[in-house]
N, C-alpha and C positions, 0 to 999 in steps of 0.2 A: 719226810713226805713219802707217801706210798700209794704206788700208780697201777690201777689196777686195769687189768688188759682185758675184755672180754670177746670170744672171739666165737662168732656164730658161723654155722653152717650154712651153706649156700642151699636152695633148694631147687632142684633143677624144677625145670617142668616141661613134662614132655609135652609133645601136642600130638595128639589121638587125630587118626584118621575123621571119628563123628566130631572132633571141634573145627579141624577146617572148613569140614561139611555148615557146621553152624555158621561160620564166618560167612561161607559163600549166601547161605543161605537168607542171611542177615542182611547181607552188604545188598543183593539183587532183591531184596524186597524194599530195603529205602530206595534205589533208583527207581523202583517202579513204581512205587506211591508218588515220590517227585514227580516223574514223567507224565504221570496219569493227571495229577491234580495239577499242574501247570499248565496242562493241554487246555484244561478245561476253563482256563483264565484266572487261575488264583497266583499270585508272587508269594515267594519264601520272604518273613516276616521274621523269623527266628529259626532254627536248627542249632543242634545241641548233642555231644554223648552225653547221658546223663551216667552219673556215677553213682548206680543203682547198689543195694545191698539186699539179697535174698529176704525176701518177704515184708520188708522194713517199706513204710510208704514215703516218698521224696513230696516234698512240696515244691512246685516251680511259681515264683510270681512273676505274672505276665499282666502286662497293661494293655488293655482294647479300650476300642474307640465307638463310643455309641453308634450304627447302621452298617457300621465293617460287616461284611461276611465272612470268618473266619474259620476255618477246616482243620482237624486238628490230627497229626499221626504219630501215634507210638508205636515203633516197631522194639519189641522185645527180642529174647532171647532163643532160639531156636528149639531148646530143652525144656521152654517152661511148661509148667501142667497149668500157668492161672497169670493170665494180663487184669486187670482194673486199670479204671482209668475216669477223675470224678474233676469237674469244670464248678467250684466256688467262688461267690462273692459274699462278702460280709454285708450282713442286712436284706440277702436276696436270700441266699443258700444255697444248695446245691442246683445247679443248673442243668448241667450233662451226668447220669452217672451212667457208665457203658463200660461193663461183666464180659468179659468171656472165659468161655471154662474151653482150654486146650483141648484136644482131643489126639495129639499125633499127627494131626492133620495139617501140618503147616500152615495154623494160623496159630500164628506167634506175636501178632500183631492188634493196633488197634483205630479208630478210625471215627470220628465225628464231624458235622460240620454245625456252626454257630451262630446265629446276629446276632450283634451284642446290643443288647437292650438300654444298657445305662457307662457312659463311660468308667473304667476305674482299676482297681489294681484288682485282678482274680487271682484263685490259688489252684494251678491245675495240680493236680496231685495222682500220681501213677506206682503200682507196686505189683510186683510179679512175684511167682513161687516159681525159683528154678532146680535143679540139682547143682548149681552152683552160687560158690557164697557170692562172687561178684559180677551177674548176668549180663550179660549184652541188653545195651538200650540205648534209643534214640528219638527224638522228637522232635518233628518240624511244625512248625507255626506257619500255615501259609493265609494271605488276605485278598480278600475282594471287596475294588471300595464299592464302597454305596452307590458310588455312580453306574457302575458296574451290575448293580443288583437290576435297578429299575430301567436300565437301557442295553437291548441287546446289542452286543458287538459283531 
């Protein structure tokens, strides 16, 4: 019997003063989309790191509820040059599709809100171009019921 040992390399990894910067940068832009859309009367519904992959599109399936209002935030990677970010149903099609081309300008980020027209399983689907293979990403699903829409509080 013959046992073969293979024995790999560690790889360190440093951390660069502009990745903590991304972190911070990251971190305070989800509290403030929270902060902001909660003020405004919508509950977290969902929230998620998504385990994005450089340029590659993620599908998330998320179930709405026909008169929901629902607001939708992707906050990206701090480095990216390009957020998308596209709201499907099968039989409907695409719903929300909402582009933005980075600029350096700290918006890394992305941002819609929704009634849902028909209840059922959608497919939010979100993909970034960053200088790295595995970007920073996160999505909160926040809701407003129906009751909510047609009555102010």
């Amino acid at each position: 019997m013959m046992l073969a040992t293979m024995f790999c390399k560690a790889q360190s990894r440093h951390i660069t003063p502009e990745m903590q910067e991304n972190v911070k940068l990251y971190n305070a832009k989800i509290d403030e989309l929270i902060d902001r859309t909660s003020k405004n009367g919508f509950h977290i519904v969902r929230e998620e790191k998504l385990h994005l992959r450089n340029n590659i599109d993620m599908i998330v399936n998320i179930q709405l509820l026909e008169g929901n209002w629902y607001h939708f935030c992707f906050v990206g990677d701090p480095s990216s040059t390009k957020v998308k970010a596209t709201l499907f149903m099968e039989g409907i099609g695409d719903l929300v599709q909402d582009r933005i081309k980075v600029k350096r300008e700290n918006e890394f980020w992305t941002e819609f809100s929704f009634i849902c027209p028909q209840s059922g399983n959608y497919e939010f689907t979100v993909c970034q171009k960053a200088p790295v293979e595995r970007p920073l990403s996160y999505l909160t699903v926040f809701k407003k019921d129906a009751a909510g829409i047609s009555s102010p509080q």
